[in-house]
C-alpha positions in Angstrom: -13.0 -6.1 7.6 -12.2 -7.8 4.5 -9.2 -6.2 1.9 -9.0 -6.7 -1.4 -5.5 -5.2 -3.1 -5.4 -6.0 -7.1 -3.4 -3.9 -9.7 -0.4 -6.0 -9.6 1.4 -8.1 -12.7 4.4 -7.6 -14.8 5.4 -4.1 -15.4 8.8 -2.9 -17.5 11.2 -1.5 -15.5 10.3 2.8 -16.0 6.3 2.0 -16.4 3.8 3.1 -14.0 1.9 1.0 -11.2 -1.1 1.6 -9.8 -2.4 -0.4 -7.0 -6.0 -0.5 -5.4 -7.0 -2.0 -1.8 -10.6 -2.2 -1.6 -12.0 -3.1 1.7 -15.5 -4.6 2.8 -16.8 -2.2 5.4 -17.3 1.4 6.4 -15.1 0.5 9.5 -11.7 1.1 7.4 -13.0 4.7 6.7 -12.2 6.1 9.9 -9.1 4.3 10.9 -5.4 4.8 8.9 -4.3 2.7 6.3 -0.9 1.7 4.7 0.8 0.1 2.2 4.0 -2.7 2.5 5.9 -5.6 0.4 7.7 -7.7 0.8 10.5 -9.1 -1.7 11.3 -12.8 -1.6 13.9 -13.9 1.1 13.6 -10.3 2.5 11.5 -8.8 5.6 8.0 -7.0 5.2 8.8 -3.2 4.5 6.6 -0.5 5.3 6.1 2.0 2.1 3.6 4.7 2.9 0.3 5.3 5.1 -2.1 7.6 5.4 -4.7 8.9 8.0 -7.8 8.4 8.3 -9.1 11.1 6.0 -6.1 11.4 3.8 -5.3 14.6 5.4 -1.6 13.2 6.6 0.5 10.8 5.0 4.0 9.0 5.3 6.5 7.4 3.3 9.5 5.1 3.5 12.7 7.3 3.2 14.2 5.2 0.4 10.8 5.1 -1.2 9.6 8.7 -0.8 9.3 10.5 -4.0 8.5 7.5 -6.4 5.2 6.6 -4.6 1.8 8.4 -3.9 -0.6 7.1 -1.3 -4.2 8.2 -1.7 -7.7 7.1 -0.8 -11.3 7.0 -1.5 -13.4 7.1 1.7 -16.6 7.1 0.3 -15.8 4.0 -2.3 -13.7 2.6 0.8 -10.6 2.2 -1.3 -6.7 2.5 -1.2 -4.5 3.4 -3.5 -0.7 3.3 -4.4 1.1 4.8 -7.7 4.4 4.7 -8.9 5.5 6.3 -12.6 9.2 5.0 -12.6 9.1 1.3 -11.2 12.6 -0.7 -10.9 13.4 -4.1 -10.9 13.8 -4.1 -7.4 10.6 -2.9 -6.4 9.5 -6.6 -7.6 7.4 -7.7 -4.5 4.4 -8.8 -2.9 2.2 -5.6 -1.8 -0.2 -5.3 1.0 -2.6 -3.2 2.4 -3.8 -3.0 6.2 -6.1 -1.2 8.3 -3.9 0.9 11.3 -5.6 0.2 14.7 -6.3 4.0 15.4 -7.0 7.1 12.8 -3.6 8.0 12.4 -0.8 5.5 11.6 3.0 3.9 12.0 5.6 2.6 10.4 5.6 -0.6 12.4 3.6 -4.0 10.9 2.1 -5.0 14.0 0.3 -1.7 14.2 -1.9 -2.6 11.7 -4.7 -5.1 12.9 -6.0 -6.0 9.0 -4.2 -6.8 6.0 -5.4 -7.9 2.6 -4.1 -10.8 1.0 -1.4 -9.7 -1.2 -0.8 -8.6 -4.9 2.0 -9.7 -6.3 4.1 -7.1 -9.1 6.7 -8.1 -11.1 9.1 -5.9 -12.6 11.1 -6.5 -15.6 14.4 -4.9 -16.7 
């Protein structure tokens, strides 16, 4: 399985975000799928999942409430949104595939990851 996360850039500080994680094969469709970043000089950080059919989802308890989590099983496609970004959501994002239909909280959980988008945000 092959993911392909794009949406990222430079946003102003208050815009809105919207990231997509495309992946190459049917196989992410019935396994969960979540969302993380990493800042520079800091540790990956989990922001939300979801399960295999978007039934059940999870977010980061400093993060819950800004972000939405969805997907597209039939296009095979993550997403994440934001409406009120903040400088210090500046961060590499990536998307992974969970290794069962449900998900965690824990990166090693998650046996694909695409290869990064990079969003910038500006005060």
């Amino acid at each position: 399985v092959q993911l392909q996360a794009s949406g990222g850039g430079l946003v102003q500080a208050g815009g809105s975000l919207r990231l997509s994680c495309a992946a190459s094969r049917r196989t992410s469709s019935n396994n969960g799928m979540g969302w993380f970043r990493q800042a520079p000089g800091k540790e990956r950080e989990f922001i939300a999942a979801i399960s295999w059919n978007g039934g059940s989802t999870a977010y980061a308890d400093s993060l819950k409430g800004r972000f939405t989590i969805s997907r597209d099983r039939a296009k095979n496609t993550l997403y994440l949104e934001t409406n009120s970004t903040k400088p210090e959501d500046t961060a590499v994002y990536y998307c992974a595939v969970h290794r069962g239909s449900y998900y965690s909280r824990d990166a090693p959980s998650y046996m694909y990851w695409g290869q990064g988008t990079l969003v910038t945000v500006s005060s």
